[in-house]
C-alpha positions in Angstrom: 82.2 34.1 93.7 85.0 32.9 91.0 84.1 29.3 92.4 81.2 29.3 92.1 80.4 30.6 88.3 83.6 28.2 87.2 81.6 25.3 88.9 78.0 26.3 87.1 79.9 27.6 84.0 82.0 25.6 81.6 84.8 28.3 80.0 84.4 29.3 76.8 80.4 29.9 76.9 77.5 32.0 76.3 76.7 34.9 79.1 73.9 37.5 78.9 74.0 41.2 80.9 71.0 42.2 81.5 71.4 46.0 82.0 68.6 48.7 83.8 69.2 52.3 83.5 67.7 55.7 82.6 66.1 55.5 79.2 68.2 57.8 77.7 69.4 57.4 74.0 72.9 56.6 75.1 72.3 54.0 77.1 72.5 51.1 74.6 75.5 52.5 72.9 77.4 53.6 75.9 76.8 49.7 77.0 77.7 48.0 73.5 80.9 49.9 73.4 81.9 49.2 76.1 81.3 45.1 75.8 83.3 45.6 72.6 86.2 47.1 73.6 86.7 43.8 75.5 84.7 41.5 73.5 85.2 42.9 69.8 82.1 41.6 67.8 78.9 42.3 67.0 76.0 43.2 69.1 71.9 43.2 68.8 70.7 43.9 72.3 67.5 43.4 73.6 65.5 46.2 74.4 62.7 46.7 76.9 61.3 49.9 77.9 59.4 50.0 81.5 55.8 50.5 81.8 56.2 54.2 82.9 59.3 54.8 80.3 61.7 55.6 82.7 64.1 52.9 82.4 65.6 51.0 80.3 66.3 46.9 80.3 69.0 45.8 77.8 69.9 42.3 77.5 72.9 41.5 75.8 75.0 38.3 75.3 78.5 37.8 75.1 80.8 34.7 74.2 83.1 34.8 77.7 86.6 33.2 78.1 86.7 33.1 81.6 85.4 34.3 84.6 88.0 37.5 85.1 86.5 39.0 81.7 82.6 38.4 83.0 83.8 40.5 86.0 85.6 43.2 84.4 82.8 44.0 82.2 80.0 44.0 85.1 82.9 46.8 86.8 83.1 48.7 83.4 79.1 48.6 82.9 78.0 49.8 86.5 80.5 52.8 86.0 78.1 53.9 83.3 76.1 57.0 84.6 73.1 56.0 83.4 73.2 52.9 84.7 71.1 51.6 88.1 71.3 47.6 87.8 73.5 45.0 86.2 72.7 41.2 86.6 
């Protein structure tokens, strides 16, 4: 998979999350602390609630080094309870 992103990314760039979970207030703030603690800076997310409410999508973008810090923050994002999709 690191092939592939280094082939259709060029290192530094622009990389957006998008995040599903639980629509629960938490959610966005358990995500954007987590993005800084390894990418310090500062965060609007986009917000969309489902149709029904339930979840949550949050789109938020990043300025990525390399590849090994796009993976470590999909790992640290999925371990959020909330959390049902990251992509």
């Amino acid at each position: 998979m690191e092939k592939k992103f280094t082939t259709l990314l060029k290192f530094p760039c622009t990389f957006t999350y998008k995040v599903i979970g639980l629509s629960q207030p938490e959610l966005t703030n358990n995500i954007v602390k987590i993005i800084q603690h390894h990418v310090p800076g500062d965060y609007a997310p986009q917000i969309k609630p489902s149709n029904e409410g339930i979840y949550l999508s949050i789109s938020i973008t990043i300025f990525a080094k390399n590849f090994k810090q796009i993976e470590k923050l999909y790992k640290e994002l999925i371990k959020i309870h909330l959390v049902k999709m990251v992509f």
